[in-house]
C-alpha positions in Angstrom: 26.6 -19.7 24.8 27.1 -16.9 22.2 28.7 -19.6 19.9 25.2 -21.7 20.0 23.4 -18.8 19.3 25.1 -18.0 16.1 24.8 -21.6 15.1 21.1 -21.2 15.5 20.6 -18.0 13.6 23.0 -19.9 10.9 20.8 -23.0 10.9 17.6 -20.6 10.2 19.2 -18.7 7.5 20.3 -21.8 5.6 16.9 -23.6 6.1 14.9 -20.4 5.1 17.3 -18.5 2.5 15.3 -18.7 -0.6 12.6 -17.3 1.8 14.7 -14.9 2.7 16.2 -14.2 -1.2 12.1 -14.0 -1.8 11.7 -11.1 0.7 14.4 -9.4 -0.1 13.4 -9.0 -3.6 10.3 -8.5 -2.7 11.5 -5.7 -0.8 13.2 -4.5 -3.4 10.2 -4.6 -6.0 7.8 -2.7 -3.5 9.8 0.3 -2.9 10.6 1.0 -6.7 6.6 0.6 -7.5 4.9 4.1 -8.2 2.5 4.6 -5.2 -0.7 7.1 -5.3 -2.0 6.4 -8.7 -5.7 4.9 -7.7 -7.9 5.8 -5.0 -5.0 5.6 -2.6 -5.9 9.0 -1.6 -9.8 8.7 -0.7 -8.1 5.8 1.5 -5.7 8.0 3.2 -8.1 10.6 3.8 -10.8 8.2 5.9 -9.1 8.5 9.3 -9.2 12.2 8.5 -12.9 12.1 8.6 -13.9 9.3 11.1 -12.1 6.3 13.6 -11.4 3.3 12.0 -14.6 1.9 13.6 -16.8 4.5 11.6 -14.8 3.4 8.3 -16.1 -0.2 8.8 -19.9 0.6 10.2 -19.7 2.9 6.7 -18.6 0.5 4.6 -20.6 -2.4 6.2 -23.7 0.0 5.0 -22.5 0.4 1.7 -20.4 -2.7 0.5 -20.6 -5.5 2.9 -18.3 -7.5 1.0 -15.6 -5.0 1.5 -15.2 -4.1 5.3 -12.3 -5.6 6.1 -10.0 -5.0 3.1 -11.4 -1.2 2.9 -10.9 -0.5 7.2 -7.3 -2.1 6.3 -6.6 0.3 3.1 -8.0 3.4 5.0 -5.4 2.4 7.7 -2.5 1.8 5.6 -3.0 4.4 3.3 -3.3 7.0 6.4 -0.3 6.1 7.5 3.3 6.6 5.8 3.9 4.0 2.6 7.1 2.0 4.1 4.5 0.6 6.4 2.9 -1.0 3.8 5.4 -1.8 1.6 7.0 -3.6 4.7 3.8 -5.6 5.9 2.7 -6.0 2.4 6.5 -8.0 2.4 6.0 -10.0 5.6 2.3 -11.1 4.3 3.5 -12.7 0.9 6.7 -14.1 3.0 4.2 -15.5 5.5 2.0 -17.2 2.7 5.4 -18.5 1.0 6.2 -20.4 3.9 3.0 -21.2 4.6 2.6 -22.9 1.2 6.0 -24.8 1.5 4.7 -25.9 5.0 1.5 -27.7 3.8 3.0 -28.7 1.0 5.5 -30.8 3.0 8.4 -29.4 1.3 9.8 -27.3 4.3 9.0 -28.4 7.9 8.9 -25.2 10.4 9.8 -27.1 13.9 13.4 -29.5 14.0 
């Protein structure tokens, strides 16, 4: 049973490796980027003030086009950078495959 199992995890990694290259170096690129140059710190400093709730009923008063992207940089600035760096990886991974996917060059299931 263990053998199957590392025949599987071997399939994925050959179907998915320039995925996985793509990551990786993505990875790479997001923790030698200079962080805390912008307005990353009036972002980290909103769920000092107020909940995440009061961030988005401000910002839906002020710049309706903006809630969601502004409640998601108040939380992801409040909270240590490798969290973003690291979702900020699995999001352009995600839309990669998702790409390839609709494209038809790389089927997900068999």
């Amino acid at each position: 049973m263990l053998k199957k199992s590392g025949n599987g995890i071997k399939k994925i990694i050959l179907k998915f490796y320039p995925v996985l290259i793509l990551g990786i170096f993505w990875l790479f690129m997001q923790m030698q980027m200079k962080a805390w140059t912008g307005d990353e710190f009036q972002y980290a400093d909103l769920l000092n003030q107020m909940s995440l709730f009061e961030v988005g009923k401000k910002y839906y008063q002020t710049w309706s086009s903006r809630i969601l992207l502004d409640m998601l940089a108040a939380f992801t600035h409040h909270y240590p950078l490798i969290f973003f760096k690291l979702a900020n990886t699995l999001v352009v991974v995600l839309e990669v495959l998702g790409i390839l996917t609709v494209a038809g060059v790389l089927m997900l299931t068999g």
